[in-house]
One Martini backbone bead per residue (centre of mass of N, CA, C, O) as a GRO file, in nm:
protein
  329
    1UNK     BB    1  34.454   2.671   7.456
    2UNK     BB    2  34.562   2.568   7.150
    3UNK     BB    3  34.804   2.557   7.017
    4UNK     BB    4  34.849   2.681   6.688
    5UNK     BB    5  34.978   2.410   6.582
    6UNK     BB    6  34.732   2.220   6.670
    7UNK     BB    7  34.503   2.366   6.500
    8UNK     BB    8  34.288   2.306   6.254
    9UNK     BB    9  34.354   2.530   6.055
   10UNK     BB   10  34.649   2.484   6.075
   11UNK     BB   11  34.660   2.188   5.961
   12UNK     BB   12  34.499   2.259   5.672
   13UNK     BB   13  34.705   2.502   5.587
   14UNK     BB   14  34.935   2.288   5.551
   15UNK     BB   15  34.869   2.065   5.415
   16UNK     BB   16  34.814   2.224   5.169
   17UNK     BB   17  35.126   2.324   5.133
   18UNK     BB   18  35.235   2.006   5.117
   19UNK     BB   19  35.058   1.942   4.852
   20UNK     BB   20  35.134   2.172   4.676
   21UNK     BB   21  35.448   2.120   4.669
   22UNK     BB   22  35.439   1.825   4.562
   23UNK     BB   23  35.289   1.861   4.307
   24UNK     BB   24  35.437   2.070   4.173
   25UNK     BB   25  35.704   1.910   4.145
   26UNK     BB   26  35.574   1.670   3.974
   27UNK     BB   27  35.396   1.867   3.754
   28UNK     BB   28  35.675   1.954   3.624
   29UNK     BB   29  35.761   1.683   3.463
   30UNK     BB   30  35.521   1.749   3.243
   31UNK     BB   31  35.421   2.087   3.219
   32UNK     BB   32  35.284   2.135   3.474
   33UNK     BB   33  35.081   2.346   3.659
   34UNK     BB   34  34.784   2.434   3.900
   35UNK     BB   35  34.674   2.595   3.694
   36UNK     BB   36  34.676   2.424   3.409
   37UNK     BB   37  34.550   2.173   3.575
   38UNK     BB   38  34.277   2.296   3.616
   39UNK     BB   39  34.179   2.390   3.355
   40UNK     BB   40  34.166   2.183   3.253
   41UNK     BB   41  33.970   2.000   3.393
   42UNK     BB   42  33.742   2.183   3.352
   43UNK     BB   43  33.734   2.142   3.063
   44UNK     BB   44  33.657   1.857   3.055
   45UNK     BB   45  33.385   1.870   3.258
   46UNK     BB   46  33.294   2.127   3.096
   47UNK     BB   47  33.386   2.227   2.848
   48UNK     BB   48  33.334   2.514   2.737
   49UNK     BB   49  33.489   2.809   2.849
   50UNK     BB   50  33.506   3.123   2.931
   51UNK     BB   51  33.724   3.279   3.108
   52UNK     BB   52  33.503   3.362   3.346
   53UNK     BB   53  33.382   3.086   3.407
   54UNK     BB   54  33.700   2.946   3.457
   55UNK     BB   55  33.745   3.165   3.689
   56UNK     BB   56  33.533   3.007   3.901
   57UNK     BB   57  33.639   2.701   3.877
   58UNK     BB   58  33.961   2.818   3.979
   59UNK     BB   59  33.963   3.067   4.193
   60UNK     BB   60  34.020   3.314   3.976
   61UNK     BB   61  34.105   3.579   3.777
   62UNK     BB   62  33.971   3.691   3.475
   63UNK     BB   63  34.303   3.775   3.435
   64UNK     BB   64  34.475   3.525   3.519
   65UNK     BB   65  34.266   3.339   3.312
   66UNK     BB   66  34.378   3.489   2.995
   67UNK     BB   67  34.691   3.411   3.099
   68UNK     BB   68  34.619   3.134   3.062
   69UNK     BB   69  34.507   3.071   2.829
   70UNK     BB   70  34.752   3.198   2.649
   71UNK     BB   71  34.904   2.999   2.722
   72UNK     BB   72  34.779   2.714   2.652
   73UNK     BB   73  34.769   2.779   2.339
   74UNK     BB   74  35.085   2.823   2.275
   75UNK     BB   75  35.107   2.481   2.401
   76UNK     BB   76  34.818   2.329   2.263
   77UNK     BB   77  34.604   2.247   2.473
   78UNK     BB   78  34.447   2.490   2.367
   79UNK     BB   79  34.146   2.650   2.200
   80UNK     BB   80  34.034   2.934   2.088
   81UNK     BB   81  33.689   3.060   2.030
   82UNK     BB   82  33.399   3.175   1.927
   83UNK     BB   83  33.093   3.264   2.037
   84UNK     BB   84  32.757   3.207   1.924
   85UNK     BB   85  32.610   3.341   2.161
   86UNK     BB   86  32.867   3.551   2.201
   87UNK     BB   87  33.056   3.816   2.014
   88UNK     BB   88  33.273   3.886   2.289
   89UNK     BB   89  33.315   3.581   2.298
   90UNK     BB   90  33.601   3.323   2.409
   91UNK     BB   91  33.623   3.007   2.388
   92UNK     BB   92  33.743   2.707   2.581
   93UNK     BB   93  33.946   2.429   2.431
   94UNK     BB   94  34.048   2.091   2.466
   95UNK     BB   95  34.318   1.948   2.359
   96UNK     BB   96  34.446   1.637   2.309
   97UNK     BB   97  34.743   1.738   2.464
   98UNK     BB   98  34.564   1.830   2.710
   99UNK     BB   99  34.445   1.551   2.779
  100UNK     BB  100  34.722   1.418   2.810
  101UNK     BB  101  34.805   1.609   3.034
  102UNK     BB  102  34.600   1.553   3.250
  103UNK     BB  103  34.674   1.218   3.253
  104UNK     BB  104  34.917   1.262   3.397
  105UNK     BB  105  34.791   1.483   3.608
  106UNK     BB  106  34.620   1.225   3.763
  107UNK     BB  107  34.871   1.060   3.811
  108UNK     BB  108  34.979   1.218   4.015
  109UNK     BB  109  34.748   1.261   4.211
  110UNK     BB  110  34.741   1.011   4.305
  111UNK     BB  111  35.005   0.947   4.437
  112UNK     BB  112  35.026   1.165   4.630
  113UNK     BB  113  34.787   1.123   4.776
  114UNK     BB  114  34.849   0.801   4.877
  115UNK     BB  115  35.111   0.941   5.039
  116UNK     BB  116  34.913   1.132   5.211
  117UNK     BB  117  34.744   0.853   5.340
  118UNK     BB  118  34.914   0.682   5.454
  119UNK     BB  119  34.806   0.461   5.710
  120UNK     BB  120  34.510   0.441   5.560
  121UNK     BB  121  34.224   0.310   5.581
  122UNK     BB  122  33.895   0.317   5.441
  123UNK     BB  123  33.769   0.419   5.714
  124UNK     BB  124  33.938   0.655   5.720
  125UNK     BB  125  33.907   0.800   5.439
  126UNK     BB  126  33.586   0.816   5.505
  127UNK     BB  127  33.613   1.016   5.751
  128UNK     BB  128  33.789   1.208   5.650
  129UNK     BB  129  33.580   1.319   5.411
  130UNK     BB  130  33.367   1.383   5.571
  131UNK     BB  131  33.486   1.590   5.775
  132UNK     BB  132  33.562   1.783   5.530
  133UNK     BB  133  33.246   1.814   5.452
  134UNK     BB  134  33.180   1.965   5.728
  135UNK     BB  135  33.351   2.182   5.697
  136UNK     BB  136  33.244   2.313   5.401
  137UNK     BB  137  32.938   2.302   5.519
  138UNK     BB  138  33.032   2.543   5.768
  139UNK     BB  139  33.217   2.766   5.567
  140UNK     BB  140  32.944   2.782   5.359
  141UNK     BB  141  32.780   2.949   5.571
  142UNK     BB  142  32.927   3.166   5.638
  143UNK     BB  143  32.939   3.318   5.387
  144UNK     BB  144  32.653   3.355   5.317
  145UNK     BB  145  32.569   3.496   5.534
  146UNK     BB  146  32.476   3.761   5.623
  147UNK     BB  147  32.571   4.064   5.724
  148UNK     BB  148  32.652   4.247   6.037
  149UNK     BB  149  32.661   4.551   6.146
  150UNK     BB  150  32.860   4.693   6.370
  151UNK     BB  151  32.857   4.807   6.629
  152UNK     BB  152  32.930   5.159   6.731
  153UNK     BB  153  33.147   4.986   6.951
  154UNK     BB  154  33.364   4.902   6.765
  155UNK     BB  155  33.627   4.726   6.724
  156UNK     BB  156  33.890   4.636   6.474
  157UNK     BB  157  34.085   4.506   6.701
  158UNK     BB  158  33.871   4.267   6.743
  159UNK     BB  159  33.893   4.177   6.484
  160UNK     BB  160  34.028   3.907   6.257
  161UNK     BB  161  33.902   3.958   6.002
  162UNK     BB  162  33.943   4.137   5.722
  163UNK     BB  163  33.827   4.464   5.657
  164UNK     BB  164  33.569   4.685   5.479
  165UNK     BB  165  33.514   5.017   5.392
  166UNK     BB  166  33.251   5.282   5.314
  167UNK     BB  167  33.229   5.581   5.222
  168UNK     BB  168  33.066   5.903   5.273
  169UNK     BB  169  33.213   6.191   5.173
  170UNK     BB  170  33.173   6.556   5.289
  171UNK     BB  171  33.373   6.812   5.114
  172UNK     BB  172  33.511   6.999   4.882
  173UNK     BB  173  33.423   6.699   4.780
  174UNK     BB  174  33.246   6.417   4.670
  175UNK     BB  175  33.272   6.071   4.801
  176UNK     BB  176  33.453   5.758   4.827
  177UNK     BB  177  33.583   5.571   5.074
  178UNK     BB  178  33.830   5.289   4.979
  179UNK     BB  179  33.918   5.037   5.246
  180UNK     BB  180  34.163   4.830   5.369
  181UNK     BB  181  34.250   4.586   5.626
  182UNK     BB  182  34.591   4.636   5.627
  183UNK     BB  183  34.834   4.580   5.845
  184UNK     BB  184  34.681   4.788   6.088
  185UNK     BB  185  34.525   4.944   5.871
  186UNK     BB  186  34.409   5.171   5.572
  187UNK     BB  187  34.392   5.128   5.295
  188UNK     BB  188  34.309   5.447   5.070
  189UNK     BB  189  34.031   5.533   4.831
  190UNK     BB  190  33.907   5.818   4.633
  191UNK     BB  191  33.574   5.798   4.511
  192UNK     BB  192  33.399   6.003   4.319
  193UNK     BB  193  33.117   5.783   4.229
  194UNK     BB  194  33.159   5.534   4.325
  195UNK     BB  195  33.082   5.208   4.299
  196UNK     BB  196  33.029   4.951   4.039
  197UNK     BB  197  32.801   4.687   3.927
  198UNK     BB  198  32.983   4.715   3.640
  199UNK     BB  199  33.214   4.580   3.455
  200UNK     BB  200  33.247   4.841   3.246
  201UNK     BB  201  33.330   5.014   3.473
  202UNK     BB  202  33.526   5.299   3.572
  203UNK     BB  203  33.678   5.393   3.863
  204UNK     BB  204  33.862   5.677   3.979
  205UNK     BB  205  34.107   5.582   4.256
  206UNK     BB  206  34.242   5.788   4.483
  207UNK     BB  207  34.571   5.686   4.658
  208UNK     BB  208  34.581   5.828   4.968
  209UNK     BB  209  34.659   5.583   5.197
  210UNK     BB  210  34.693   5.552   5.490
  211UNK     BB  211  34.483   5.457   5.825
  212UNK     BB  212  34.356   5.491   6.092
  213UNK     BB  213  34.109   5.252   6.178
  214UNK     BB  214  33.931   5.478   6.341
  215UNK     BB  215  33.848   5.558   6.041
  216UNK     BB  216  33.586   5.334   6.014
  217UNK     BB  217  33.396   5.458   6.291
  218UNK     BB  218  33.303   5.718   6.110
  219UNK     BB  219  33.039   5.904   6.194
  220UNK     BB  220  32.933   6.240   6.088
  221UNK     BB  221  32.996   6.542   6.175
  222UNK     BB  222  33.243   6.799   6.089
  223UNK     BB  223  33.183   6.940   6.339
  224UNK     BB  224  33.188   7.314   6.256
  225UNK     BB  225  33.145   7.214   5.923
  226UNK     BB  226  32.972   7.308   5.655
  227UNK     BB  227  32.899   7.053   5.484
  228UNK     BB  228  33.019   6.849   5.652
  229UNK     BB  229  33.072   6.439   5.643
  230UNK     BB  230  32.987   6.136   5.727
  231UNK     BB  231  32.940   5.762   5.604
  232UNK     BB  232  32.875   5.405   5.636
  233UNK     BB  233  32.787   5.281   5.317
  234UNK     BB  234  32.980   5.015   5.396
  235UNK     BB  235  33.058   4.685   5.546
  236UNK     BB  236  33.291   4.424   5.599
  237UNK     BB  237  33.440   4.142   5.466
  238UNK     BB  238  33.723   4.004   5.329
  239UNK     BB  239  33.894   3.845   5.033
  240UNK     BB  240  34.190   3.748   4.883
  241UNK     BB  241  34.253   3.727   4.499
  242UNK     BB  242  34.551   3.748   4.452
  243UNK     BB  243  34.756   3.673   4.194
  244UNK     BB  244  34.979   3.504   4.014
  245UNK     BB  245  35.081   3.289   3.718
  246UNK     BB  246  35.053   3.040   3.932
  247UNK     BB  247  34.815   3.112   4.124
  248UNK     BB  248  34.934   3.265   4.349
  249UNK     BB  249  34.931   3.403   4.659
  250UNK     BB  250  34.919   3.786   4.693
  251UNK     BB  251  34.971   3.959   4.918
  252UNK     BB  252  34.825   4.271   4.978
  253UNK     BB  253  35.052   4.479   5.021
  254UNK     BB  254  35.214   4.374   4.788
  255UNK     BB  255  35.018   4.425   4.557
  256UNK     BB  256  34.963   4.734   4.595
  257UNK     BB  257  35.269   4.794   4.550
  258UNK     BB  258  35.223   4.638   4.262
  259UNK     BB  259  34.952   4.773   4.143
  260UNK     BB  260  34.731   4.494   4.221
  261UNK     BB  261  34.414   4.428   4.358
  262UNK     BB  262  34.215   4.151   4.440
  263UNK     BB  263  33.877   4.103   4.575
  264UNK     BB  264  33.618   4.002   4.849
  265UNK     BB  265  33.334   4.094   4.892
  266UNK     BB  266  33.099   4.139   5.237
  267UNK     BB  267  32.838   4.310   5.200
  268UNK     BB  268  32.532   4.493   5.175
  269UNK     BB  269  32.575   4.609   4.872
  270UNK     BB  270  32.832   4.461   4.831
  271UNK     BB  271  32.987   4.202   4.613
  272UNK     BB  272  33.240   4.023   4.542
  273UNK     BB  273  33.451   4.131   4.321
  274UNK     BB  274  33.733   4.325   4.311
  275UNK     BB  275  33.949   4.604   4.148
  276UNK     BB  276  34.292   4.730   4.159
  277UNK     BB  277  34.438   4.981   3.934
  278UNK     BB  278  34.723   5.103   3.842
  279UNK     BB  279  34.702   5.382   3.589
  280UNK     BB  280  34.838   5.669   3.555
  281UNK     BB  281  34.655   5.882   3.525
  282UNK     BB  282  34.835   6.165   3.393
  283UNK     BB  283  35.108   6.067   3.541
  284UNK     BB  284  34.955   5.951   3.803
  285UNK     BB  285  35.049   5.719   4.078
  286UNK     BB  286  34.736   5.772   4.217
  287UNK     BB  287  34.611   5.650   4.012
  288UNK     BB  288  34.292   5.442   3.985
  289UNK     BB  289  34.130   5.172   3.930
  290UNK     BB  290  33.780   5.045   3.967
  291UNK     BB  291  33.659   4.715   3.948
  292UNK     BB  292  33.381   4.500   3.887
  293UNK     BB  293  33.383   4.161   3.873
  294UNK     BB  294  33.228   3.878   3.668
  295UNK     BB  295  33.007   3.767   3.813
  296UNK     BB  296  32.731   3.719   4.029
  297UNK     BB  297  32.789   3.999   4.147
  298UNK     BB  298  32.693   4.137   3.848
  299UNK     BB  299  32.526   4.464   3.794
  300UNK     BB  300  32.442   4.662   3.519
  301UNK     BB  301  32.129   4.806   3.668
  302UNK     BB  302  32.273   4.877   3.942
  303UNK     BB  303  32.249   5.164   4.148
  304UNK     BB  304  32.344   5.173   4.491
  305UNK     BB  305  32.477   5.496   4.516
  306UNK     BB  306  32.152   5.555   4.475
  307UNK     BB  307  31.955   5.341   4.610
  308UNK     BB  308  32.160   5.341   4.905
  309UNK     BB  309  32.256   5.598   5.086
  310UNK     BB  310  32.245   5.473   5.360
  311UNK     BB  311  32.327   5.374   5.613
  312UNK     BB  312  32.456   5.069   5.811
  313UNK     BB  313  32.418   5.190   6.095
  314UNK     BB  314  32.188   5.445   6.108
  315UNK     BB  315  31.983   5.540   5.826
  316UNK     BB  316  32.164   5.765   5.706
  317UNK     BB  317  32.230   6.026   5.520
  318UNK     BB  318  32.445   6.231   5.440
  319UNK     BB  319  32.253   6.496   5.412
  320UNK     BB  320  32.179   6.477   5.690
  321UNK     BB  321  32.396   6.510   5.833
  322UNK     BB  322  32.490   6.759   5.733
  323UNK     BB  323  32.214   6.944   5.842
  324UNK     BB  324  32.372   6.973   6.092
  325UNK     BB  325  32.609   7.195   6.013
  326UNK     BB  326  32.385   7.363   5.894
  327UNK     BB  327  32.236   7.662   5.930
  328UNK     BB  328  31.890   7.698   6.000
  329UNK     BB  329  31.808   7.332   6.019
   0.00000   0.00000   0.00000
């Protein structure tokens, strides 16, 4: 196997590294950064557009996206407007200012790429360019196939990419734990209703610890406890989406840490963003809300806690392992 320092992906994520690192330092000599260049160019090639809309073209969240576009309104570069076809919405639009740092911003991105093309005649640029679109139309198969659920003795210490699982467990009270596997654990969160793909509703997620990675693939009744038991509500791969104000990745631990943590889920029931944001509601410090994400894949018709109830382990419900336990039945 290739060294590490010499794989595919590590020289991908190093070259963005340091290509984002000289950007970052050229764009600070005209006043913008890597977030606010990013924003103008988006709305230049289309147009006025919600924070919502703006923030899935230029891949951070609608919340990133609000205190940026704040951020470019107060420097002039943008005005913000009432959307004429929803009373709700306010789009964001370029000003000429905003135009002025743009072009500024395209003449520093290209002196840098031609820097870093250096030595590389006009085949080698365009077989480099075919083969990195070859790179993203490989890696954008892999993330739209649909997931397949891990079969019953899979170990999540073998799996690369991090998971996260959701459960319906009956306890003391029923609720839905979601879990996320960050750094050999799962942090989780007991949602008493369960997640919601209505970006309006907010769901009270309850900051219970971690748990041992084990605890992902527990599935049927508790022992000779009646009434009580779990399933595997859903499961799949996960990707963070947690940004600084200047559009840095904040890793996960760290997020948490902070207090406000957004995902990308790829399962089988949920998909999109979500958010998880410390709420201390009640002055209770592990009070959470979970909101999910005005995505593509927010859907405020479905309600998957009610018509998806079974495992996608086993296609059983809840109901149904409990009956296990229960006397008589």
């Amino acid at each position: 196997m290739q060294p590490t320092d010499r794989q595919p992906g590590y020289l991908l994520k190093r070259a963005q590294n340091e290509l984002r690192t000289a950007m970052e330092r050229r764009m600070a000599d005209v006043g913008l950064t890597m977030s606010r260049y990013a924003a103008l160019a988006a709305l230049d090639d289309h147009g006025a557009l919600s924070n919502a809309a703006l923030a899935r073209k230029c891949f951070v969240t609608p919340q990133t996206m609000t205190r940026l576009v704040r951020d470019l309104d107060d420097h002039g570069l943008v005005t913000r407007e009432p959307n004429p076809s929803s009373a709700r919405e306010v789009l964001a639009r370029i000003e000429p200012d905003g135009a002025a740092a743009l072009a500024a911003g395209h003449a520093i991105a290209g002196e840098v790429q031609d820097r870093m093309l250096a030595g590389l005649d006009g085949d080698d640029r365009a077989r480099l360019e075919s083969l990195l679109d070859r790179v993203i139309v490989n890696l954008a198969a892999d993330t739209a196939r649909a997931p397949s659920a891990p079969p019953a003795d899979a170990t999540w210490s073998s799996i690369e990419r991090p998971r996260f699982v959701i459960q319906e467990h009956a306890a003391t009270a029923r609720h839905f734990d979601v879990r996320l596997e960050v750094d050999g654990v799962l942090a989780s969160w007991a949602v008493p209703k369960g997640p919601s793909t209505d970006p309006r509703k907010r769901r009270l997620a309850v900051h219970v610890g971690d748990h041992d990675l084990t605890h992902a693939e527990v599935e049927g009744p508790s022992g000779d406890r009646p009434g009580r038991g779990v399933i595997v509500w859903d499961t799949g791969h996960y990707r963070n989406l947690t940004t600084d104000d200047d559009g840095m990745e904040v890793d996960v631990a760290t997020a948490i840490a902070r207090g406000h943590v957004t995902v990308w889920l790829e399962g089988h029931k949920v998909r999109g963003g979500w958010a998880l944001t410390r709420a201390r509601l009640g002055g209770d410090h592990d009070n959470w809300l979970l909101v999910k994400v005005d995505d593509e894949h927010a859907d405020a018709g479905r309600d998957p806690v009610s018509t998806q109830p079974e495992s996608v382990r086993t296609g059983r419900t809840l109901d149904e392992v409990v009956a296990d336990t229960t006397p008589g039945t």
